[in-house]
N, C-alpha and C positions, 0 to 999 in steps of 0.2 A: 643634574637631576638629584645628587645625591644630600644637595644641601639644601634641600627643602624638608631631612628627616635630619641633616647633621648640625644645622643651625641651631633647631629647637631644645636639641640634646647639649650642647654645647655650654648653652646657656643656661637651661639648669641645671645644667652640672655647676658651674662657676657660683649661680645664686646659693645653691645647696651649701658646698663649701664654706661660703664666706656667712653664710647664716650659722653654719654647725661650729666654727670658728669662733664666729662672735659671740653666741651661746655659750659657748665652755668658756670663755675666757671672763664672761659676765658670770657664770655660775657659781664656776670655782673659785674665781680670783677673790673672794669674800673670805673662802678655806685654807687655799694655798700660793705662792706667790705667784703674783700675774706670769713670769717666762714659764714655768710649770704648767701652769693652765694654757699658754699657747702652745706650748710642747703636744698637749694631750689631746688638745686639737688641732692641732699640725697632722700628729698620727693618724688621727681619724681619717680626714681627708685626705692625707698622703698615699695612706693602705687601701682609700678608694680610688684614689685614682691611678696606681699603679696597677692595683686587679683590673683597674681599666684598659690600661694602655696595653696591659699581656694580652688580652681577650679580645684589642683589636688585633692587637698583633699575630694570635692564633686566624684571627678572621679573615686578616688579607691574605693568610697561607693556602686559607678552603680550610682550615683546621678548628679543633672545638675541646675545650677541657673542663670537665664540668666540676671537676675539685678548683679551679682559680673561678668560674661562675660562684658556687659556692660563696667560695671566699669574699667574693665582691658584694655579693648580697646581703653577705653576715656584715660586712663593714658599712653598706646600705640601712642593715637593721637598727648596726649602734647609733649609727648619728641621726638617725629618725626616735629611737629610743631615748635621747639625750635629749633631744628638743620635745619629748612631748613630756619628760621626768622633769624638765623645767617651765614649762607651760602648765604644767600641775601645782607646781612649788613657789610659781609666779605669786608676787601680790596685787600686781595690776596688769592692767592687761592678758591676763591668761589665754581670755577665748582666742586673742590677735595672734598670741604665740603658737594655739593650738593650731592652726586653720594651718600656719605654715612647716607646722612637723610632716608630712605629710615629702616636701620637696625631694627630701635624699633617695626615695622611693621614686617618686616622678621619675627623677632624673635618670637610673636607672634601667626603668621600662620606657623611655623615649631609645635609650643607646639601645635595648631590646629591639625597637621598633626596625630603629636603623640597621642594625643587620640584619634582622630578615628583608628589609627592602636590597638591602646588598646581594644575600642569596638569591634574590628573584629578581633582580634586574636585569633586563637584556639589552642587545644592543641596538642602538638604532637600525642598522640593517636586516635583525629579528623582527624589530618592531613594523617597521616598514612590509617587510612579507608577511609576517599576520594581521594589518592593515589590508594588503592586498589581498587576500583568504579571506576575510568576512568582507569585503567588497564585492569578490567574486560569488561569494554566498549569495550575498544578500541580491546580489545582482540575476542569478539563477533563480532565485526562489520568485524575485517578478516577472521575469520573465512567464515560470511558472505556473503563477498566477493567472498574469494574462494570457496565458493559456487554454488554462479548463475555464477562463470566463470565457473565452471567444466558442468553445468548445459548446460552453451551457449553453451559450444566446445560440448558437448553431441548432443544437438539437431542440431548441426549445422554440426557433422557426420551421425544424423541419415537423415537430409535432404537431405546431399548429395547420399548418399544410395539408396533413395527414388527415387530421382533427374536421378539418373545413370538408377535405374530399372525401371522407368516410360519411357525412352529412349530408352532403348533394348527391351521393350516390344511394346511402337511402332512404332521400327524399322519390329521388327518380323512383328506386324500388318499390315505394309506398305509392305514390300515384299510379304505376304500370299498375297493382296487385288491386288498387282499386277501381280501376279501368276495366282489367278482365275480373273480377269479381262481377261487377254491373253488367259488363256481357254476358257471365254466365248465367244470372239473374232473370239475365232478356227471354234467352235461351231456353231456362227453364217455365220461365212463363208462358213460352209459345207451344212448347213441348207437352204441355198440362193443359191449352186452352181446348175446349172442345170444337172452335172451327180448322182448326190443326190437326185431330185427328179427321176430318169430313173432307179435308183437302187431300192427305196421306191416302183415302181410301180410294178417293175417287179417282186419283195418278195409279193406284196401285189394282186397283179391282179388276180394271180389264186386262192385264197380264197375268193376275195369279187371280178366280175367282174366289169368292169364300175365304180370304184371306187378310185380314187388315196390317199394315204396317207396321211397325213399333220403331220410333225413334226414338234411339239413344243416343242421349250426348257424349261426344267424345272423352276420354280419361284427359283429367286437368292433371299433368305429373309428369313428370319426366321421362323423355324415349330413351328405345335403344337402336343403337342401329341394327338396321336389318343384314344380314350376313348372309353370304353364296351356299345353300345348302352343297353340304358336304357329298362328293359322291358315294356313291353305296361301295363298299370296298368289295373286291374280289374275293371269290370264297377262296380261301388257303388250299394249296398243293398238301398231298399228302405223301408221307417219306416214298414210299416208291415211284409214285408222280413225277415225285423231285428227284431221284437218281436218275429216274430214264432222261429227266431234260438235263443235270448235268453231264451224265457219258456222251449223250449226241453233241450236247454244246464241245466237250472236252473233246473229242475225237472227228469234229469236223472239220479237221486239217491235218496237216501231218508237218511236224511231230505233235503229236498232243499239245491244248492249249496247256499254260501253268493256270494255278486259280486264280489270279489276280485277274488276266484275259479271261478267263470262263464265265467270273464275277461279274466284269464290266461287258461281256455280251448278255448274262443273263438278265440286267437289269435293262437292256436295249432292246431288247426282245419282248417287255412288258411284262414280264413274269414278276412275283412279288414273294420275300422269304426270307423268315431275318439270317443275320450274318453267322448265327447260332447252328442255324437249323442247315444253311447252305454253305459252312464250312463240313457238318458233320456227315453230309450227302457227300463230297469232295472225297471226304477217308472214306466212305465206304466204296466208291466204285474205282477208285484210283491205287 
């Protein structure tokens, strides 16, 4: 995987060179004797790619020196610098020369490239588990999905269900209220007609004379149930009352009842006295 960033670099490193090479040797060689001029660019090239090869060699450590980056950069700068001082100085061709000053830089920030891809590289056996981790993702979240879809269409049959039965119930409501409405209607029309009172008088005159009927219609509204009248509660003992019946209850055996037995005869007896009043009757005669 790795030569898909090492290739690229590679090779403009090697164009760079042999450009900055032939540059200086066509530059100077006018000035000073051509081995001279491949000497000076020899150095160039040589002092990059040695700050090269240290900074790969820092890199396969896990290591990082940023005075040999430095360095490699500055020696990046001269032979970009050189090729664009003679793309200036050119007499033909300049633009073609300029376009290519530009390489020694390239080449540089490709070998950048590749080692950050080096740092972040993982191994297929990483790669494969977080393969498998956004599969599993992705594979929960449709799930998920079809989820709350099955969930919406769900609620969203039960609402209409709802929707439909809340509508036929009051429809039914609305016809019943118009049904007895019209009864009550009847009702009051027979109630107000005057051969309805002359019928009322006539059922009603020989049992009560002097007396006319009056029909009223019954309350259209809500009942309650009717409920067992309560009995009338027994009038309350009064504290002396209530000693004499608990010493006779206490002392109708021998040995005296406790209060607990006094209690439970008094209340079998039909007698009635809160717990307040029929403990305080206890301490007084005991």
């Amino acid at each position: 995987m790795s030569a898909k960033t090492v290739l690229p670099a590679v090779a403009m490193t090697a164009v760079s060179m042999v450009l900055t090479l032939a540059v200086v040797v066509m530059w100077l060689g006018t000035a000073v004797p051509w081995p001279v001029a491949v000497v000076v660019g020899l150095g160039i090239d040589g002092g990059w790619l040695a700050t090269l090869a240290y900074e790969r060699r820092l890199a396969a450590q896990g290591d990082h020196n940023r005075t040999v980056t430095a360095v490699g950069w500055s020696f990046g700068l001269i032979a970009t610098g050189v090729l664009v001082a003679h793309a200036l100085t050119a007499e033909h061709s300049a633009g073609a020369w300029l376009a290519v000053a530009w390489l020694p830089i390239a080449a540089k920030a490709l070998w950048l490239v590749h080692s950050m891809w080096e740092r972040t590289a993982l191994t297929p056996n990483a790669l494969d588990a977080i393969r498998g981790i956004q599969q599993e993702a992705r594979d929960e979240a449709a799930v998920a999905r079809a989820r709350l879809w099955a969930e919406a269409s769900t609620e969203e049959t039960r609402l209409t269900a709802v929707t439909a039965a809340g509508a036929r119930v009051a429809h039914v409501q609305a016809r019943t209220a118009q049904t007895l409405s019209q009864a009550w209607s009847t009702l009051e029309t027979a109630r107000q007609g005057e051969e309805t009172g002359k019928a009322l008088t006539s059922v009603t005159g020989p049992v009560t004379p002097g007396v006319t009927a009056r029909w009223e219609l019954p309350v259209w509204g809500p009942s309650e149930p009717t409920t067992t009248p309560a009995l009338e509660a027994a009038p309350a003992l009064t504290d002396g009352a209530l000693d004499v019946l608990v010493d006779e209850i206490r002392h109708s055996q021998t040995p005296p009842l406790s209060y607990r037995e006094m209690a439970a005869r008094f209340r079998a007896a039909g007698h009635s006295a809160s717990e307040v009043r029929l403990r305080a009757a206890w301490k007084r005669v005991a």
